[in-house]
N, C-alpha and C positions, 0 to 999 in steps of 0.2 A: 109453380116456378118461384113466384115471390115468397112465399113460405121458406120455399129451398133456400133462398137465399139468405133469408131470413133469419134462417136456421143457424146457418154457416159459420159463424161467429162461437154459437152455442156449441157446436162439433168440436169447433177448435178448439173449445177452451175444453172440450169434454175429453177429448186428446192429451191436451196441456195436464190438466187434470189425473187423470189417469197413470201417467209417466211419473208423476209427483209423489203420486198416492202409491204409485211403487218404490219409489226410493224411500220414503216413509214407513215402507215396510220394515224396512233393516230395526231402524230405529223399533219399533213395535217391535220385534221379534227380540230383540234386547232387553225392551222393559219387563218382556213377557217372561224369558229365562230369570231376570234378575229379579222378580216377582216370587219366582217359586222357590226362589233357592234363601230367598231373605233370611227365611227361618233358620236355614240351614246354616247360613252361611257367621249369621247371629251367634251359635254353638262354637263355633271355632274365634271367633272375635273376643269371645267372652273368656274364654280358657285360655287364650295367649296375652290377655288385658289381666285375668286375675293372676296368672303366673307374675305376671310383669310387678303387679301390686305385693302379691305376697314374697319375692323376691327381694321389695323393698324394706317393708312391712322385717323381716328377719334379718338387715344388714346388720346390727350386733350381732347377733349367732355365728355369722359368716367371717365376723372381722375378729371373733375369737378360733375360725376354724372349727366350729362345729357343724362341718358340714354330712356328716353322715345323720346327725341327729336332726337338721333341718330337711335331709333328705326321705327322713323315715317321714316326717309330721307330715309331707306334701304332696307323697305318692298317694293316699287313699282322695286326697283334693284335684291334684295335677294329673289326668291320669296319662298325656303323652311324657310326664316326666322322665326324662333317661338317667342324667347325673346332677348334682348339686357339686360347686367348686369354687375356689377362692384362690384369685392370682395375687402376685406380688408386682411390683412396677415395672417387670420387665416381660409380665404376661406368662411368666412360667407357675403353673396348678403347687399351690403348696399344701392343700388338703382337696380330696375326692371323695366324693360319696362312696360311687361303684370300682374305682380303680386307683391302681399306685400313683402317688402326686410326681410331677415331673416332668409331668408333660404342657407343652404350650401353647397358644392360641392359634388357631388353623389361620389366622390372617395377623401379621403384626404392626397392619396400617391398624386394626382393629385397637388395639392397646396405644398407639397414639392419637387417635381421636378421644380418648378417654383420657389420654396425658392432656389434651388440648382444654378440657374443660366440660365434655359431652357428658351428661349424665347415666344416659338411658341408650341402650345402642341395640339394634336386633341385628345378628350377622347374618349371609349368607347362608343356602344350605348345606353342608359341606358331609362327608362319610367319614366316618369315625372309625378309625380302628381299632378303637379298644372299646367298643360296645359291636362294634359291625353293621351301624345302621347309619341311615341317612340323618341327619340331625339340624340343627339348627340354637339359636344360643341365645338368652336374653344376660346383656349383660350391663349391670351398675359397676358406678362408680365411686370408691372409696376413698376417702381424705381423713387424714389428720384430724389433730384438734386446731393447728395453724392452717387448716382448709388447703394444703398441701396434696398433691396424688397421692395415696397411698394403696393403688394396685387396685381388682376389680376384684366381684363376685359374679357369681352366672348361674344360668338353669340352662340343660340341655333338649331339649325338646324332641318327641322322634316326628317327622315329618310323614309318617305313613300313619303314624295314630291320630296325628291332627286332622288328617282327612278323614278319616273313618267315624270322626265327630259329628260329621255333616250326612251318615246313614238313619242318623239316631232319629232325624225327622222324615215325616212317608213324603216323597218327589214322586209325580207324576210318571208314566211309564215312558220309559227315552232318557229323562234329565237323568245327568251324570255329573258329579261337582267332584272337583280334583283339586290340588294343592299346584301350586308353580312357586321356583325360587326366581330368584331375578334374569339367569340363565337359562331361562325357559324348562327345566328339568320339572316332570307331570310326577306326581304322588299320590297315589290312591287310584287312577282312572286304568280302566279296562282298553280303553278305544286307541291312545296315544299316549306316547313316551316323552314326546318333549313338543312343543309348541315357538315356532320362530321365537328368536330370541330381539328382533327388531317391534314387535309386539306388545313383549315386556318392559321395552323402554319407550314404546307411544305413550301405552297405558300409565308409566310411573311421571311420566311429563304433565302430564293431561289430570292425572290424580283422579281419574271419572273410570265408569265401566265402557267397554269399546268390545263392539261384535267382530268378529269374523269370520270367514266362510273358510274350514281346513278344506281341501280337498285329500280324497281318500282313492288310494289304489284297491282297485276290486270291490268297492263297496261307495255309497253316497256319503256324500261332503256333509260334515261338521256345521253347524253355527256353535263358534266355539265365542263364549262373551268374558273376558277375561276382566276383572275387579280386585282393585287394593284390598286384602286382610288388616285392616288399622291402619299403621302409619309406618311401619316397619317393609321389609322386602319379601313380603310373603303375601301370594295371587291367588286367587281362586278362579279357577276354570268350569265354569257351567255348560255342559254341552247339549246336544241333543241332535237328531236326522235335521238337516237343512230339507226344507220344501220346495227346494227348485225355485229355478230362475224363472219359468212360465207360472208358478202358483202365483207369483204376483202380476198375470196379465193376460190370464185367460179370460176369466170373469168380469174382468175392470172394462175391457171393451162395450163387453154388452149392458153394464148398469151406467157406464159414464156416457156412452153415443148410443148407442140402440134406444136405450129405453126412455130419454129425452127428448128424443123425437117423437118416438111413438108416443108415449106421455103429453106433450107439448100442449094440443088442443084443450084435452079433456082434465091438463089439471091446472089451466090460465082459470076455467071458470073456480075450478072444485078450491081450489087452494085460496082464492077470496073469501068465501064462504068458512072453511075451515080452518083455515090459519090459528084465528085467533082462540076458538072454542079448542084446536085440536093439541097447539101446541104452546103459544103464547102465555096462558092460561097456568098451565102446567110448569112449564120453564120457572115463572116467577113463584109458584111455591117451593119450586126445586132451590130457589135462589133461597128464598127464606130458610127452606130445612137445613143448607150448606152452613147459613149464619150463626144458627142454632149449633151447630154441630162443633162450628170455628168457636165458639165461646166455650166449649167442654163440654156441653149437656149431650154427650152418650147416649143416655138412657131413653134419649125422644125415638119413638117408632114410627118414621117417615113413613112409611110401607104403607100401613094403615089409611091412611088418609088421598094414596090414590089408587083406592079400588077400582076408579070410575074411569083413570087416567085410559092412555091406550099404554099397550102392552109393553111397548118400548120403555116406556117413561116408568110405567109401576116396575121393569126390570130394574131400571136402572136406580126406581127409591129401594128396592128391596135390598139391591145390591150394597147402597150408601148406609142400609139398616145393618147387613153383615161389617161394613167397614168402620162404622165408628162402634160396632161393640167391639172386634178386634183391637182396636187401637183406643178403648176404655181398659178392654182388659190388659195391652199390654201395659195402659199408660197406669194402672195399679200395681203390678210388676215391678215395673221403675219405680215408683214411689217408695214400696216395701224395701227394693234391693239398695234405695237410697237412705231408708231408714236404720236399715241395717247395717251399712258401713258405717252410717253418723254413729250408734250405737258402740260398734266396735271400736272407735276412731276414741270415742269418749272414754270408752274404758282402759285402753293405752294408756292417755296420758292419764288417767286416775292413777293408775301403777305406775307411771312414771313417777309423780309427783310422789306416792307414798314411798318409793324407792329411794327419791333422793331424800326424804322427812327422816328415813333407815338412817341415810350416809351422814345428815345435818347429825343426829344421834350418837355416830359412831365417832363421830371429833368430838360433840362435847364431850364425853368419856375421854376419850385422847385427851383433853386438851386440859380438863381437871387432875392428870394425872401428870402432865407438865411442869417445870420448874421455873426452865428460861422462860423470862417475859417474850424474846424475840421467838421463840419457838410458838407460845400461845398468842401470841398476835395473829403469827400465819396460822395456826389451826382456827382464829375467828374469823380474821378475813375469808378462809376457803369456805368455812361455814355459812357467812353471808352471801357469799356468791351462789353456794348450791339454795339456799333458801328462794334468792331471787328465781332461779331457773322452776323451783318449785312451784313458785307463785305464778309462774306466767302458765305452767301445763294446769294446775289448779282451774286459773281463767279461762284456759280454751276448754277444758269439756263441762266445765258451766255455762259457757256462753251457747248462745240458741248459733252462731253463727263459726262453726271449727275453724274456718281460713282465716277469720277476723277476729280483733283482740278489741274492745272499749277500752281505750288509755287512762281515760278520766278515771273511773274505777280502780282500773286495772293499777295503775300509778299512786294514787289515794293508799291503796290497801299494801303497796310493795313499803312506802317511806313509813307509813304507819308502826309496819313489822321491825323496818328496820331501825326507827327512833327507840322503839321497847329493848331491842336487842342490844345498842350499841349504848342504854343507859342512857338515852341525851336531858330526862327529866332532873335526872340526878345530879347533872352534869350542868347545868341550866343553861343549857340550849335549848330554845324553840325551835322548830318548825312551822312556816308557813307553806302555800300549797293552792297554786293556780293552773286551773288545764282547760284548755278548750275543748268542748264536747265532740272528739273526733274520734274515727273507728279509723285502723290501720292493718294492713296484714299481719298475722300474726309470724312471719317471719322477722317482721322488722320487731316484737316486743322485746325479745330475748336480749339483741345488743343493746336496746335502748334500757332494758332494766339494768343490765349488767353495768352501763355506763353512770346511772343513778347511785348504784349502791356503791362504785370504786369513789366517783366525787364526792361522795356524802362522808365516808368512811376518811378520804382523806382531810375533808376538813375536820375531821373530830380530830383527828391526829394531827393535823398542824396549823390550824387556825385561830385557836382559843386558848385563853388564859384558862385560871381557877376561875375569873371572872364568869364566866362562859358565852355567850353570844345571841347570832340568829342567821340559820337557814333559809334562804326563800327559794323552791320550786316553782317552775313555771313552762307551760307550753302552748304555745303558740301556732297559730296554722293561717297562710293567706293564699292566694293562689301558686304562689311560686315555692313557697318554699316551710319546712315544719321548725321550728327553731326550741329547743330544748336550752332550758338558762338553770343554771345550777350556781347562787349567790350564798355569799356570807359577808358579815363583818367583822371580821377578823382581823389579824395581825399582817394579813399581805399576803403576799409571797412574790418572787420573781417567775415569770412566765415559761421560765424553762426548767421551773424545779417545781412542777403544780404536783409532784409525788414526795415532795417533801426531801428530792437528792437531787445534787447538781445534774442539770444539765436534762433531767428527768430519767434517768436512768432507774428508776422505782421499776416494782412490778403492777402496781397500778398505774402509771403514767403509761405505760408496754400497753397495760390493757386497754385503758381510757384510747387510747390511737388505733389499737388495733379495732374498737368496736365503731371506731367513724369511719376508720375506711372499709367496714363491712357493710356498714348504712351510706357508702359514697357521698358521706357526709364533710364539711369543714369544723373543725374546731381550734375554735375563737378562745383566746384567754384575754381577760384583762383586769388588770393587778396594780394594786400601788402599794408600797409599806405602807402598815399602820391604818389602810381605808379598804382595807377587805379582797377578796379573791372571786371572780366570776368567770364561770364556765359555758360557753355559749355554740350547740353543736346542731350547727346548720342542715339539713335534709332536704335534698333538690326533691321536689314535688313531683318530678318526672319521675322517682326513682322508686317513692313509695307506689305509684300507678304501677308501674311495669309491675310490682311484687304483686 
């Protein structure tokens, strides 16, 4: 009787227990689907991410309407590819790969979220009537050279191929993985056609994988675990037979209260005794081989080392032996497929930059063959400006780091080019030249180069006598904020003709303002006759982070 009672606590918790350990199940039977379908589900991630990229990657092609020719280069790469198309501002198709242009976008809140400023959009799945399939759309956004809307490009995607992506890896026998649009509508599955559409918007709130139990007429219920495809409106459905509501609670009675009791006596002595040799022991090398593994050494064979272990324990090193060479190998994978785009990413702008070296070439020709000085002034202005753009793609695929530009260099080498071009030796003008050793996105180099080469250029043009003068460069960096100074001593100017025309009605004063407010930068003039001209363009510190 005192034992019984004794007991009673341990019952209850073994009850309490039990009931937990079933509702835990759910979760387990979710990790377990989302487990097997990783791989799978990996394959269609990857073809709706490289469409996405290579979509980008050909926005010239598209914004010339070569779209049947980027549609030729992407079908043996894309293989759900359906059409390649290029809209105008109002979302109506002015070139088609597979079909007459003329037609317009199945959604046209779709083309005002891309009026709004969205770059990148995945629509809905929608049926196309002029291919006759279920489909789906990656579509950018086109601008201007004033960063203006100028109408989208897209890829059409079929929704039955994307599924069929996730057979190419072997799934255990039962798992079934299907596609969902945001409307619950199932693509690729044998078992069901659409899946609650209150589901689809748990799961898109939650942004996590979430199980469910379908129930099935004439046949057993679903554990259906519904999962985001990227970041777009496209679901993956992992299915499989649900094991019943008693699988999780037949057995649990008798391992949580049955055998607790019966066990009780015989293992208060035995489990002093072996606690420490049986499990203690082993735990803490397990903890060691975890750390080893958490540092990247793969290549350690836990295994080995608990031959002696009990059986549980050498499963579960053996198990940690298959898991971190999976996750060696795949983490080589990722390294190569990172190497590979840096590779590709490099050779871009190498062609970039020889491209525009072409166009710097085809002005000077122009521009020897000119008579008007006003006509070759602007054929050297434009020349300096494509030089500058030169030099910045030049820097990104030298530099070890694509996203990030070194100013210090990167700035060194642009005034460098442009003091030889603009003659300032001849001219006697000096150049001086101060930067702080800072790295910046390389989106920010382009307006800050262009900004360099308009101020410089205008001082040579309206600063300086025959006498000639001096330039000083300088950039500056503190927590708050980047400050760009572009001085001379020159003859002046009033602050609202820094281009050399009242009021600054110049195309370099147009440019000089359009590149601060592209860097949501301030620009500072200050000026006296006779004591020189200074350019000072402020960069909130918040704005280069965000880039």
């Amino acid at each position: 009787m005192t034992l019984a009672v004794a007991l009673t606590p341990i019952l209850v918790l073994s009850v309490i227990s039990a009931y937990l350990d079933a509702s835990k199940g759910l979760d387990a039977r979710r990790a377990n689907l989302l487990l097997l379908a990783d791989a799978s589900l990996d394959s269609i991630e990857r073809s709706i991410d490289e469409a996405a990229l290579l979509l980008t990657l050909h926005r010239e092609d598209l914004v010339r309407r070569r779209c049947k020719g980027v549609y030729s280069t992407l079908t043996e790469v894309v293989v759900p590819l359906s059409n390649v198309a290029r809209f105008d501002e109002d979302g109506v198709a002015i070139c088609s790969a597979t079909s007459d242009p003329g037609w317009k976008l199945p959604n046209s809140a779709i083309n005002e979220r891309l009026k709004r400023g969205e770059k990148l959009i995945r629509t809905d799945t929608y049926y196309s009537e002029r291919s006759h399939e279920w489909v789906f759309a990656i579509l950018l956004r086109l601008e201007d050279s004033e960063e203006a809307f100028a109408g989208s490009a897209g890829l059409e995607l079929r929704a039955d191929q994307l599924a069929l992506l996730s057979r190419d890896v072997d799934l255990p026998e039962g798992v079934e993985i299907a596609l969902l649009d945001d409307r619950g509508e199932a693509f690729g599955s044998a078992r069901f056609g659409k899946v609650d559409a209150n589901w689809i918007k748990q799961v898109e709130q939650v942004q996590a994988a979430e199980l469910y139990v379908m129930s099935n007429k004439g046949g057993p219920s679903l554990d259906v675990v519904i999962k985001p495809v990227g970041t777009g409106n496209v679901f993956a459905a992992i299915s499989r037979k649900s094991p019943g509501f008693w699988s999780e609670f037949t057995l649990r009675p008798i391992s949580s209260i049955g055998l607790p009791l019966i066990a009780f006596s015989v293992a208060l002595l035995a489990v002093w005794l072996a606690i420490d040799s049986l499990v203690l022991r082993w735990l803490s090398r397990l903890t060691r081989t975890v750390r080893v593994y958490g540092a990247g050494r793969y290549q350690f064979k836990a295994g080995q080392t608990f031959d002696k272990a009990p059986d549980e324990i050498a499963g579960l090193a053996r198990a940690m032996d298959v898991m971190a060479k999976d996750i060696g190998e795949r983490d080589q994978d990722l390294k190569l497929a990172i190497a590979s785009r840096d590779a590709a990413v490099r050779e871009i702008h190498h062609r970039v930059k020889n491209n525009l070296q072409i166009v710097t070439s085809f002005l000077n020709l122009q521009g020897r063959q000119l008579q008007d000085p006003k006509a070759k002034a602007a054929i050297s202005a434009a020349r300096h400006r494509i030089d500058a753009l030169a030099i910045v793609h030049q820097t990104l695929y030298q530099n070890e780091r694509l996203e990030q530009v070194h100013l210090k260099p990167f700035l060194t080498g642009l005034v460098t080019h442009l003091c030889e071009a603009l003659g300032m030796e001849d001219l006697s003008v000096s150049v001086t030249q101060s930067y702080d050793d800072v790295t910046r996105p390389a989106d920010d180099a382009i307006p800050m180069a262009l900004f360099v080469v308009e101020a410089i250029t205008n001082a040579m043009k309206y600063a300086f006598d025959k006498w000639g003068g001096e330039i000083h460069i300088s950039l500056t960096v503190d927590e708050t904020e980047i400050r760009l100074k572009i001085s001379d001593n020159g003859r002046g100017c009033d602050a609202a003709t820094v281009s050399g025309q009242p009021e600054g009605t110049g195309l370099g004063s147009k440019l000089m303002k359009a590149f601060a407010r592209q860097l949501s930068a301030e620009l500072i003039i200050d000026t006296r006759e006779g004591d020189g001209c200074r350019l000072t363009l402020v960069i909130p510190e918040a704005y280069s982070d965000q880039n």
